[in-house]
PyMOL Python script that loads the backbone (N, CA, C, O; Angstrom):
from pymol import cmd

cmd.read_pdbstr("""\
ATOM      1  N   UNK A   1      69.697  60.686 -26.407  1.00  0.00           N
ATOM      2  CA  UNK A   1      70.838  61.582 -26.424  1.00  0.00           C
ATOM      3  C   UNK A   1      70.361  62.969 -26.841  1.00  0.00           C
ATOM      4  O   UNK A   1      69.729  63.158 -27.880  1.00  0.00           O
ATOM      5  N   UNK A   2      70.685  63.904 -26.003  1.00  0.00           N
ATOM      6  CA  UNK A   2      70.766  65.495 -26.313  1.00  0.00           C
ATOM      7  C   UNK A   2      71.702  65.723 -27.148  1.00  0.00           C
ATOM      8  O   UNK A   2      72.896  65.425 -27.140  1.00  0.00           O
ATOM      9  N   UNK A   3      70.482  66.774 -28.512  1.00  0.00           N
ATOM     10  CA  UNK A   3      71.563  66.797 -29.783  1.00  0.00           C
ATOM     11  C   UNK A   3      71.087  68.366 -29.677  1.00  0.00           C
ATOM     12  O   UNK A   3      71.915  68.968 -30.361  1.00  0.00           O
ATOM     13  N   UNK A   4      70.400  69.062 -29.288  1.00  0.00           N
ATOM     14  CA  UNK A   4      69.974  70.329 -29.108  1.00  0.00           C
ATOM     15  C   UNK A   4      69.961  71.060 -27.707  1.00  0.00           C
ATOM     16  O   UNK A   4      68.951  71.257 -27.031  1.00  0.00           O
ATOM     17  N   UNK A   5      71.050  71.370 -27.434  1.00  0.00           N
ATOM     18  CA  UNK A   5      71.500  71.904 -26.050  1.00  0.00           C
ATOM     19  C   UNK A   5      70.412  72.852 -25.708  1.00  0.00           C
ATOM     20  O   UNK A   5      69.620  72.672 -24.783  1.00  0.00           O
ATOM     21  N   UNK A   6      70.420  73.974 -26.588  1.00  0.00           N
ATOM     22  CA  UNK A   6      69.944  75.238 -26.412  1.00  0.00           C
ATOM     23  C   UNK A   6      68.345  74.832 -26.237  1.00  0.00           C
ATOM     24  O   UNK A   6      67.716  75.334 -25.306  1.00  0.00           O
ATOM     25  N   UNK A   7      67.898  74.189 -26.877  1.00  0.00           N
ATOM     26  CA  UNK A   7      66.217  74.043 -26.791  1.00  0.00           C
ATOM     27  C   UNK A   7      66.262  72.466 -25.182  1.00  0.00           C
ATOM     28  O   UNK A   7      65.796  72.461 -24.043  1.00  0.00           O
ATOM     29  N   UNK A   8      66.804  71.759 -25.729  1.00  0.00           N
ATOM     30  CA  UNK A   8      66.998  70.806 -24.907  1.00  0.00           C
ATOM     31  C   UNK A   8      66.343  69.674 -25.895  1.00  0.00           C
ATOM     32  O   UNK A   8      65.477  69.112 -25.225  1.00  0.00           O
ATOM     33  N   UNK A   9      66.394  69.110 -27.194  1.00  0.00           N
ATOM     34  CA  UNK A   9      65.664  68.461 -27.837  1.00  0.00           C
ATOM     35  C   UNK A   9      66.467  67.145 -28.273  1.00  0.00           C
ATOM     36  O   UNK A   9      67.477  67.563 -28.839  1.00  0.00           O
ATOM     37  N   UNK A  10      66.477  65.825 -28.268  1.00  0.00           N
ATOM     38  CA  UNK A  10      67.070  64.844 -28.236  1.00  0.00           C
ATOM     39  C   UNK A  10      66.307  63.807 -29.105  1.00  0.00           C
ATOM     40  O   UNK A  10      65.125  63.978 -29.402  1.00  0.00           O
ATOM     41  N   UNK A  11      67.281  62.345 -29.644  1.00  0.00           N
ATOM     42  CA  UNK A  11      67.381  61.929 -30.568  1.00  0.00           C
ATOM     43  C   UNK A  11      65.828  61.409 -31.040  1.00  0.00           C
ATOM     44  O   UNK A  11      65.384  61.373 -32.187  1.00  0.00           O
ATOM     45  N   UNK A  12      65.132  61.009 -29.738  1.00  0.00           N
ATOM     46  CA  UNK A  12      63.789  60.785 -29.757  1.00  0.00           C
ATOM     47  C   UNK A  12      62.751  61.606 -30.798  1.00  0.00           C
ATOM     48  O   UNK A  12      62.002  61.289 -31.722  1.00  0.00           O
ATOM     49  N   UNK A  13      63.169  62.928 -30.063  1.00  0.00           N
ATOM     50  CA  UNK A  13      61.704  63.995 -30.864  1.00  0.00           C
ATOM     51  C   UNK A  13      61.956  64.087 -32.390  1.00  0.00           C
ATOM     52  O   UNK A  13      61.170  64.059 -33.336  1.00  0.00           O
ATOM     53  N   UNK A  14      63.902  64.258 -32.301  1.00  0.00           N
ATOM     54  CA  UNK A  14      63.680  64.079 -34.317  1.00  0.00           C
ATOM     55  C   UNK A  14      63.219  63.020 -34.974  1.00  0.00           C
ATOM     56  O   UNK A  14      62.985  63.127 -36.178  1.00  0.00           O
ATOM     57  N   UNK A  15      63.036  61.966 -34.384  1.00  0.00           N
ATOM     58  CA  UNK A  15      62.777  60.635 -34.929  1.00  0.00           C
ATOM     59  C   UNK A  15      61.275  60.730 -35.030  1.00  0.00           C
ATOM     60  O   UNK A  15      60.711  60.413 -36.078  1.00  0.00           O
ATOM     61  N   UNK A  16      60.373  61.310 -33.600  1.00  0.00           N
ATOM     62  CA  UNK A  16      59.314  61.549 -33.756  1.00  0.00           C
ATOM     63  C   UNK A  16      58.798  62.152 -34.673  1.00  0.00           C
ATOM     64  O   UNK A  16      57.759  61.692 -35.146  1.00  0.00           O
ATOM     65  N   UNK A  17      59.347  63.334 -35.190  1.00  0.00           N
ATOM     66  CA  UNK A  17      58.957  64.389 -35.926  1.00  0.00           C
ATOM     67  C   UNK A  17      59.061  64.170 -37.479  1.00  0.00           C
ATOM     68  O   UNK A  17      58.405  64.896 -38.226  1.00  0.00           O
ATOM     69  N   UNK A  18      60.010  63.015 -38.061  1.00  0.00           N
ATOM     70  CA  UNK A  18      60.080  62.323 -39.067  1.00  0.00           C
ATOM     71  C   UNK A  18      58.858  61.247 -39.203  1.00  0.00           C
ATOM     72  O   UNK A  18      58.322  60.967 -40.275  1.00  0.00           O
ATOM     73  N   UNK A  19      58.580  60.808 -38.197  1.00  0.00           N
ATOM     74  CA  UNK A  19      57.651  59.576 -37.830  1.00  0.00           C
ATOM     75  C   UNK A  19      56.553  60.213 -37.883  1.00  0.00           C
ATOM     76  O   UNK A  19      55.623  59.487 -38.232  1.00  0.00           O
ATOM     77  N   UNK A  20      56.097  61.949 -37.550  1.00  0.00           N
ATOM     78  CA  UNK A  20      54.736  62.100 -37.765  1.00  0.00           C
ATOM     79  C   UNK A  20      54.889  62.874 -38.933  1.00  0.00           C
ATOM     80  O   UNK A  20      53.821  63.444 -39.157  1.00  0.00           O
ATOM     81  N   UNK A  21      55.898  63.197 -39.927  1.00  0.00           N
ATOM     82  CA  UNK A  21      55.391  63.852 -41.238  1.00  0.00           C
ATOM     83  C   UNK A  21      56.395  64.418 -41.764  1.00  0.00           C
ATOM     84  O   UNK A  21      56.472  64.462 -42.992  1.00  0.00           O
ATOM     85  N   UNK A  22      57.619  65.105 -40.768  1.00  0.00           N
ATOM     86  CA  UNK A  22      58.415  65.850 -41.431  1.00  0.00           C
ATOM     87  C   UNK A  22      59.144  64.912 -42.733  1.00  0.00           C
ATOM     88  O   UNK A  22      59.217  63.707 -42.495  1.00  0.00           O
ATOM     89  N   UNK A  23      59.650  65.353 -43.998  1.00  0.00           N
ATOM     90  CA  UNK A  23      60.326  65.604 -44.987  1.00  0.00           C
ATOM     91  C   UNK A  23      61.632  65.652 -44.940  1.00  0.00           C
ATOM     92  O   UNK A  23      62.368  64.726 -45.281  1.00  0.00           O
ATOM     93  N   UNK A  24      61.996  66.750 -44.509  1.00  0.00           N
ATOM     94  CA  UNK A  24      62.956  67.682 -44.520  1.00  0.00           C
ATOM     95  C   UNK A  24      64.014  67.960 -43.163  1.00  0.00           C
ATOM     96  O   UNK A  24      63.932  67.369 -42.087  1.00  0.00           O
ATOM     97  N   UNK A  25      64.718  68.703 -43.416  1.00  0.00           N
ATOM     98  CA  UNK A  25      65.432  68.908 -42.158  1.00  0.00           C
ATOM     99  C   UNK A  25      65.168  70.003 -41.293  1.00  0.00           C
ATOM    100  O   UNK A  25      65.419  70.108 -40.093  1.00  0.00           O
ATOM    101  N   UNK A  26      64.385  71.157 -42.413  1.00  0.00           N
ATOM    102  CA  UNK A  26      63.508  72.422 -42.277  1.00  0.00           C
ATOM    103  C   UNK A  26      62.806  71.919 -41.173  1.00  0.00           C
ATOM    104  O   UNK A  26      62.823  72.248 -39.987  1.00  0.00           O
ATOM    105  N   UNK A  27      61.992  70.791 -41.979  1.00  0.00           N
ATOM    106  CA  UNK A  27      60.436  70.606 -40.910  1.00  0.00           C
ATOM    107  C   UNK A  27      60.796  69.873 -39.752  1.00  0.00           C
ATOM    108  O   UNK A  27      59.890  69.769 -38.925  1.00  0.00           O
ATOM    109  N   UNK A  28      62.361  69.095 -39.343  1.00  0.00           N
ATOM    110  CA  UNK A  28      62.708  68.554 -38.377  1.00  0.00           C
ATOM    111  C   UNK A  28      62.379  69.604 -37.159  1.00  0.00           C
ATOM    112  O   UNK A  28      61.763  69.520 -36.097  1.00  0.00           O
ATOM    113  N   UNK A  29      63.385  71.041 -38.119  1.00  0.00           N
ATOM    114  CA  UNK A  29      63.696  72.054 -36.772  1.00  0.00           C
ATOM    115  C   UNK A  29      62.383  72.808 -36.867  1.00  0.00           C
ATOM    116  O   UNK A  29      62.559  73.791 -36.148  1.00  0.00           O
ATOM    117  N   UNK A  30      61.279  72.862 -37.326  1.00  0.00           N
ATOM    118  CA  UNK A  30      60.889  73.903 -37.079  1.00  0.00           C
ATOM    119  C   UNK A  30      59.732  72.875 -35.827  1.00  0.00           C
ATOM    120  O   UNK A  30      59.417  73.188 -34.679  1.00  0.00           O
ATOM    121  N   UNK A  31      59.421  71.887 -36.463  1.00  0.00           N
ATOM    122  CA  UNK A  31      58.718  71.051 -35.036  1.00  0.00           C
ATOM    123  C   UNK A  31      59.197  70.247 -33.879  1.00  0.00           C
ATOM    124  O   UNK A  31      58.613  69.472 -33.122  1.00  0.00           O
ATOM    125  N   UNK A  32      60.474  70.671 -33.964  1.00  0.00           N
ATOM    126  CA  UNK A  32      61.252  70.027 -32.742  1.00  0.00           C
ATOM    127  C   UNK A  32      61.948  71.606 -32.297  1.00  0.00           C
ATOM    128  O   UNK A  32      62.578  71.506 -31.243  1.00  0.00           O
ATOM    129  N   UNK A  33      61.953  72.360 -32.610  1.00  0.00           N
ATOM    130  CA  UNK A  33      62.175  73.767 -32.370  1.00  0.00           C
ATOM    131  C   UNK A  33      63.636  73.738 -32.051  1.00  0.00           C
ATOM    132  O   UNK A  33      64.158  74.665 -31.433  1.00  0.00           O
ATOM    133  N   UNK A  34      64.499  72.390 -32.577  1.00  0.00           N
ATOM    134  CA  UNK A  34      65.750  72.419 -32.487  1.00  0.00           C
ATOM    135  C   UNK A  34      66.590  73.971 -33.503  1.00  0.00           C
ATOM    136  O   UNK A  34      66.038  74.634 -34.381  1.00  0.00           O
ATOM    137  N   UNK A  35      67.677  74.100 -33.091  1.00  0.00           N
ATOM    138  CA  UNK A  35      68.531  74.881 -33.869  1.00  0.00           C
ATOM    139  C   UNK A  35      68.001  76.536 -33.781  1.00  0.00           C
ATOM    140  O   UNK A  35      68.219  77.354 -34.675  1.00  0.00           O
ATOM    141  N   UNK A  36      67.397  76.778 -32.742  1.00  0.00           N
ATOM    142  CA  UNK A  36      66.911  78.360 -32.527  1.00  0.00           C
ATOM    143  C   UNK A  36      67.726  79.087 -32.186  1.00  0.00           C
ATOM    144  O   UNK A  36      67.761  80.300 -32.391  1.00  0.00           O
ATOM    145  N   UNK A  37      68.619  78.317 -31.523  1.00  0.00           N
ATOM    146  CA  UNK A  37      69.982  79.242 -30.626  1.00  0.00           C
ATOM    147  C   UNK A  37      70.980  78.849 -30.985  1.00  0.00           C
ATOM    148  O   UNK A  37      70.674  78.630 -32.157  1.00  0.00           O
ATOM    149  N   UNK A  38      72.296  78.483 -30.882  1.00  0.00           N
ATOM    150  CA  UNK A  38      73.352  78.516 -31.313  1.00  0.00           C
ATOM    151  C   UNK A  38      73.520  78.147 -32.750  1.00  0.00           C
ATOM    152  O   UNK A  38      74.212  78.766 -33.558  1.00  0.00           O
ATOM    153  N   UNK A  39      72.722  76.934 -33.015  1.00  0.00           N
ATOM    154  CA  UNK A  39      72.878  76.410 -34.126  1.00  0.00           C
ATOM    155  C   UNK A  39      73.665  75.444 -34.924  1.00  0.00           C
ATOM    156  O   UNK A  39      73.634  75.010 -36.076  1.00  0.00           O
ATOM    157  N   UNK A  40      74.722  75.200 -33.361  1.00  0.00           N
ATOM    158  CA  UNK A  40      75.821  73.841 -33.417  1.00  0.00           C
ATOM    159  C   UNK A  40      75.001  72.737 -33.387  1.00  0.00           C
ATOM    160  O   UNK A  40      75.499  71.786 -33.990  1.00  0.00           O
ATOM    161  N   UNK A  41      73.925  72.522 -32.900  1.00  0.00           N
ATOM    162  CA  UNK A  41      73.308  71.227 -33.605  1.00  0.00           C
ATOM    163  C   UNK A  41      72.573  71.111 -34.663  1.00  0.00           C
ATOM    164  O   UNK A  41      71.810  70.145 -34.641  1.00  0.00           O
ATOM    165  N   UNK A  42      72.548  71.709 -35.498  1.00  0.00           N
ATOM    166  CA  UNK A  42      72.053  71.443 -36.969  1.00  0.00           C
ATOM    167  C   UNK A  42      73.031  70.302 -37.645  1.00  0.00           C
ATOM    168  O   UNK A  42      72.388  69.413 -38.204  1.00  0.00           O
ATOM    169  N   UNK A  43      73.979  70.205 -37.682  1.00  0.00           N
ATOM    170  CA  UNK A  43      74.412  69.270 -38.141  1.00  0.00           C
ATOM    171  C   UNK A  43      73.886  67.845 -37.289  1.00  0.00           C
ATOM    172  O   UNK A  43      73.466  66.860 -37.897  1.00  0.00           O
ATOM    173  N   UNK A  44      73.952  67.892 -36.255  1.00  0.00           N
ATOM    174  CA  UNK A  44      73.520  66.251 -35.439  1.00  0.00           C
ATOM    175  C   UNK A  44      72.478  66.176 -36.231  1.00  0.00           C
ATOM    176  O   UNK A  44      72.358  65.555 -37.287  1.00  0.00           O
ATOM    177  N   UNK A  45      71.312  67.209 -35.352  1.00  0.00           N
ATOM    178  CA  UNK A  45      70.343  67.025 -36.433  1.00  0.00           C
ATOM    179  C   UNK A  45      69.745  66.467 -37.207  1.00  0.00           C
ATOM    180  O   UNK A  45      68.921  65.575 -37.005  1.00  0.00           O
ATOM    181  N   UNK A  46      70.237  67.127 -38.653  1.00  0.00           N
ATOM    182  CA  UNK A  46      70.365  66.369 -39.936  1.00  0.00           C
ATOM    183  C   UNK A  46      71.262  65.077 -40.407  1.00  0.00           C
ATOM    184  O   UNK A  46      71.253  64.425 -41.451  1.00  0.00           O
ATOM    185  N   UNK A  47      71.806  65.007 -39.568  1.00  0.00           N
ATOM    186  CA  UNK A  47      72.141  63.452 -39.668  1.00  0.00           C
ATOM    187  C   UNK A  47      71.130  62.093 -38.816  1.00  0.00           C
ATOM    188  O   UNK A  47      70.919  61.008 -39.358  1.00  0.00           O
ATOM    189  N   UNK A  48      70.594  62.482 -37.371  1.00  0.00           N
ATOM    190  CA  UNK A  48      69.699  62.011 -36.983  1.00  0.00           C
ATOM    191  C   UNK A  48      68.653  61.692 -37.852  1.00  0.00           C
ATOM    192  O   UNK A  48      68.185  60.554 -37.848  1.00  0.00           O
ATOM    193  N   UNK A  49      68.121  62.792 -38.793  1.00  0.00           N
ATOM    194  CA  UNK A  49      66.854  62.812 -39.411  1.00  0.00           C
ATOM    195  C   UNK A  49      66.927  62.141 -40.500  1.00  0.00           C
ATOM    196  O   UNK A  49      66.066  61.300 -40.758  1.00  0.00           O
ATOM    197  N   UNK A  50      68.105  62.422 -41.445  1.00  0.00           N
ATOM    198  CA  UNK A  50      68.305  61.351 -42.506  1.00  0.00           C
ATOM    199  C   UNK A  50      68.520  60.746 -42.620  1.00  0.00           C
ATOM    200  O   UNK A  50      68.436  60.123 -43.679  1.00  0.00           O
ATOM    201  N   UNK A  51      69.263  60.206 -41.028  1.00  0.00           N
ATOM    202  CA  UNK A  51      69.417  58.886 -41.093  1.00  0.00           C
ATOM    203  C   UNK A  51      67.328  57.995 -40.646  1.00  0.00           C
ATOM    204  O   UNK A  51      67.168  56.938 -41.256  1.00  0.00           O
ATOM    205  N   UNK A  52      66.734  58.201 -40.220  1.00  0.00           N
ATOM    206  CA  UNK A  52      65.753  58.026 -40.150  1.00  0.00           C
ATOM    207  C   UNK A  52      64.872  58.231 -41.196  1.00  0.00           C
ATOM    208  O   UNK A  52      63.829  57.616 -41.421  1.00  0.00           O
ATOM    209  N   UNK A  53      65.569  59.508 -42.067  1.00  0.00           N
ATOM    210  CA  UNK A  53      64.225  58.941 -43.229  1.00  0.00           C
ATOM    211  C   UNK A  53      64.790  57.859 -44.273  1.00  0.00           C
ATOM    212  O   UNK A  53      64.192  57.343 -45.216  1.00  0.00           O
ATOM    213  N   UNK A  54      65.906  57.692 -43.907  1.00  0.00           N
ATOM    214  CA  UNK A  54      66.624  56.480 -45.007  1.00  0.00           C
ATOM    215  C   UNK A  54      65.959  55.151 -44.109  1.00  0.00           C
ATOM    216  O   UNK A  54      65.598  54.142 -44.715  1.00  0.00           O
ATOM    217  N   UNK A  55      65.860  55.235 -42.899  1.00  0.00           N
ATOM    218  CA  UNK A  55      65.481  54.081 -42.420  1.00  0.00           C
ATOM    219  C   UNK A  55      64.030  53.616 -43.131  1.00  0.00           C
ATOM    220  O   UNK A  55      63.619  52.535 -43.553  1.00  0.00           O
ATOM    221  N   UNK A  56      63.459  54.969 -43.055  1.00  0.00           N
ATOM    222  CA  UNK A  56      61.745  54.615 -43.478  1.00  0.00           C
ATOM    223  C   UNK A  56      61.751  54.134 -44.768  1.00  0.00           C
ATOM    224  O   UNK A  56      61.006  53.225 -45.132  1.00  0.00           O
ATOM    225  N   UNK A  57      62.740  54.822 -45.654  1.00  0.00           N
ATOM    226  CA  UNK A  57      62.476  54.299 -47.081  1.00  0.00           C
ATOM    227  C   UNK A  57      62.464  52.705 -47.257  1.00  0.00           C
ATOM    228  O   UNK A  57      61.657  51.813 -47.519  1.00  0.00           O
ATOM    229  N   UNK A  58      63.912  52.873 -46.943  1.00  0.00           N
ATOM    230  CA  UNK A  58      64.469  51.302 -46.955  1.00  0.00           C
ATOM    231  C   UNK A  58      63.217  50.164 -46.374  1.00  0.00           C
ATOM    232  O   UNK A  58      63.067  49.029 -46.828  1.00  0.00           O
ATOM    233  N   UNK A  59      62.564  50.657 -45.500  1.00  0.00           N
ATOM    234  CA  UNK A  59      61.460  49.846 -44.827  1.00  0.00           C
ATOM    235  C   UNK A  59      60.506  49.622 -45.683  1.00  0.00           C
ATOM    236  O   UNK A  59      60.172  48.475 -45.980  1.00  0.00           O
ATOM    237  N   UNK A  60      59.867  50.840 -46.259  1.00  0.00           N
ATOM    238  CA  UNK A  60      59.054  51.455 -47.379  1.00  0.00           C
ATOM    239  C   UNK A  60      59.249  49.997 -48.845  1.00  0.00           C
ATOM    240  O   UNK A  60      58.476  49.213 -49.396  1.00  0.00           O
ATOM    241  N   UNK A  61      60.631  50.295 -48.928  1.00  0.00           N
ATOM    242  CA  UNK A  61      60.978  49.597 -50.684  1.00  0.00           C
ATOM    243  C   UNK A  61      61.228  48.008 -50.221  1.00  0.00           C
ATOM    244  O   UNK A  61      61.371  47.155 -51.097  1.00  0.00           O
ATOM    245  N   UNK A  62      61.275  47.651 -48.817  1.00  0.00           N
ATOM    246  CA  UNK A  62      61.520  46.305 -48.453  1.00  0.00           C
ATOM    247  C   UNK A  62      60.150  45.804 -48.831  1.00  0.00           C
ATOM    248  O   UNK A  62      59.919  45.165 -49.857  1.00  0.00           O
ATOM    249  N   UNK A  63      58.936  46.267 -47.592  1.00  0.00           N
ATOM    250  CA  UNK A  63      57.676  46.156 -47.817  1.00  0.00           C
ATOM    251  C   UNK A  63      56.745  45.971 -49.638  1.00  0.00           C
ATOM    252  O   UNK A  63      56.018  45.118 -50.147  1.00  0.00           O
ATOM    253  N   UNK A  64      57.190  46.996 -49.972  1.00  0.00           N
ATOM    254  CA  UNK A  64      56.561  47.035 -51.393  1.00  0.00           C
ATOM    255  C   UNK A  64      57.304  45.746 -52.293  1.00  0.00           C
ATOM    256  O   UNK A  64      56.756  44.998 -53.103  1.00  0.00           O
ATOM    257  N   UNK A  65      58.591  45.763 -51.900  1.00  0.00           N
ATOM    258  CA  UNK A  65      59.320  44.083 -52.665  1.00  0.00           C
ATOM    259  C   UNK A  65      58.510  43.268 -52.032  1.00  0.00           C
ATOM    260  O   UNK A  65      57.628  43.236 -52.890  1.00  0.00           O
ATOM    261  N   UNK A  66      58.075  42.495 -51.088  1.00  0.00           N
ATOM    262  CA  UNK A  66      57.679  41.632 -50.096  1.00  0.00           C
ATOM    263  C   UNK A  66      56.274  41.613 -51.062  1.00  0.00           C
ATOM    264  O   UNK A  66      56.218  40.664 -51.843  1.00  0.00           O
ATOM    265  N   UNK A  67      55.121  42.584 -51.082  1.00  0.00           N
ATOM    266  CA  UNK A  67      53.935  42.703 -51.559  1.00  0.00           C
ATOM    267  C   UNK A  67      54.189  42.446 -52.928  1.00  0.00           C
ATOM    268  O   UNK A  67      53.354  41.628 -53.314  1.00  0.00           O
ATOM    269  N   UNK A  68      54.838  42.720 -53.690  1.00  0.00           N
ATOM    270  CA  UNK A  68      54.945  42.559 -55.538  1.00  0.00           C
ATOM    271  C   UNK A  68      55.769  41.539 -56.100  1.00  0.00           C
ATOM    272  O   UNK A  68      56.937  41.428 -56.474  1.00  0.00           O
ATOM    273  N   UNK A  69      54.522  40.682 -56.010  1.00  0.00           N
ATOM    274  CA  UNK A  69      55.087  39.394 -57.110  1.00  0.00           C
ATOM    275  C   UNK A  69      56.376  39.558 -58.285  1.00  0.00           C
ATOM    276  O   UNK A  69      56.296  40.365 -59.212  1.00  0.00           O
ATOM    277  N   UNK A  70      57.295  38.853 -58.120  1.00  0.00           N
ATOM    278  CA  UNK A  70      58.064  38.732 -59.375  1.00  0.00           C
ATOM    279  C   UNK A  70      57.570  38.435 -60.483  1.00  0.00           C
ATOM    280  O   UNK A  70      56.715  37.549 -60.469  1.00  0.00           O
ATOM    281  N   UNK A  71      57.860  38.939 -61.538  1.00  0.00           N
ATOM    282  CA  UNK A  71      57.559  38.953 -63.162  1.00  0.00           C
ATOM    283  C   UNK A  71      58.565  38.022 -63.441  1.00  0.00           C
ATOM    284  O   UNK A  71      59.510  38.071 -62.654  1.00  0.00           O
ATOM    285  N   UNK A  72      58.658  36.948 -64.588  1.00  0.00           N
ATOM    286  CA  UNK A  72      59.237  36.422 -64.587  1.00  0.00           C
ATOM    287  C   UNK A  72      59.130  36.347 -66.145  1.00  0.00           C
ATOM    288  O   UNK A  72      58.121  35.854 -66.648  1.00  0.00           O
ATOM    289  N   UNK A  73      60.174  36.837 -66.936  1.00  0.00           N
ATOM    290  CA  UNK A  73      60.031  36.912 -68.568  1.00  0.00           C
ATOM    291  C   UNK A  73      60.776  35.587 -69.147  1.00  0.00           C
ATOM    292  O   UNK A  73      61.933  35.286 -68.855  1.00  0.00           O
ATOM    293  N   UNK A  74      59.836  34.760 -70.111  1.00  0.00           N
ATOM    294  CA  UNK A  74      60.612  33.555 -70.783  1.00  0.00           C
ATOM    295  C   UNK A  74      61.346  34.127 -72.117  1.00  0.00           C
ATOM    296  O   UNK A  74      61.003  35.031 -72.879  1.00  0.00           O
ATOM    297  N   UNK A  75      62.188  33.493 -72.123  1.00  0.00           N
ATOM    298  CA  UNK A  75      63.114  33.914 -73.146  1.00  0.00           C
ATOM    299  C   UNK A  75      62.878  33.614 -74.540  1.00  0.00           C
ATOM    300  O   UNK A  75      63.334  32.598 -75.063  1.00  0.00           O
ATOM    301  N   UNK A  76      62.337  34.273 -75.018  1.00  0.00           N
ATOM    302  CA  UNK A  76      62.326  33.317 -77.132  1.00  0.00           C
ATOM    303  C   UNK A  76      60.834  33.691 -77.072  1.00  0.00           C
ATOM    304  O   UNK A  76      60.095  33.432 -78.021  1.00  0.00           O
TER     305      UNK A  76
END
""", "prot")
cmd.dss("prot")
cmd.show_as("cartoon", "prot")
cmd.util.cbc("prot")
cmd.orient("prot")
């Protein structure tokens, strides 16, 4: 889906652009060169992107549970 009319940039490249490093929503647009012109898609955008970096986390804190043994404290 086209979320950046003016550049022509769609749901793919923000996902990409999270997937190779971006942070931010800054670093979404400045390497997807979304939001240069009108600027009505900054909001898609940043919802695209955070929703993707919430995806990574969540993946992130699943993984690291999966790898780290439970502690298990006896009582007394």
């Amino acid at each position: 889906m086209i979320l950046c009319h003016c550049t022509v940039v769609d749901h793919r490249a923000v996902e990409a652009a999270v997937d190779g490093g971006a942070r931010s929503v800054r670093e979404v647009l400045l390497r997807t060169g979304a939001g240069r012109g009108c600027g009505g898609c900054v909001p898609a955008i940043r919802a695209c992107a955070e929703q993707r970096l919430c995806q990574g986390a969540m993946e992130c804190a699943a993984a690291v549970r999966a790898e780290t043994p439970e502690v298990l404290h006896a009582a007394g």
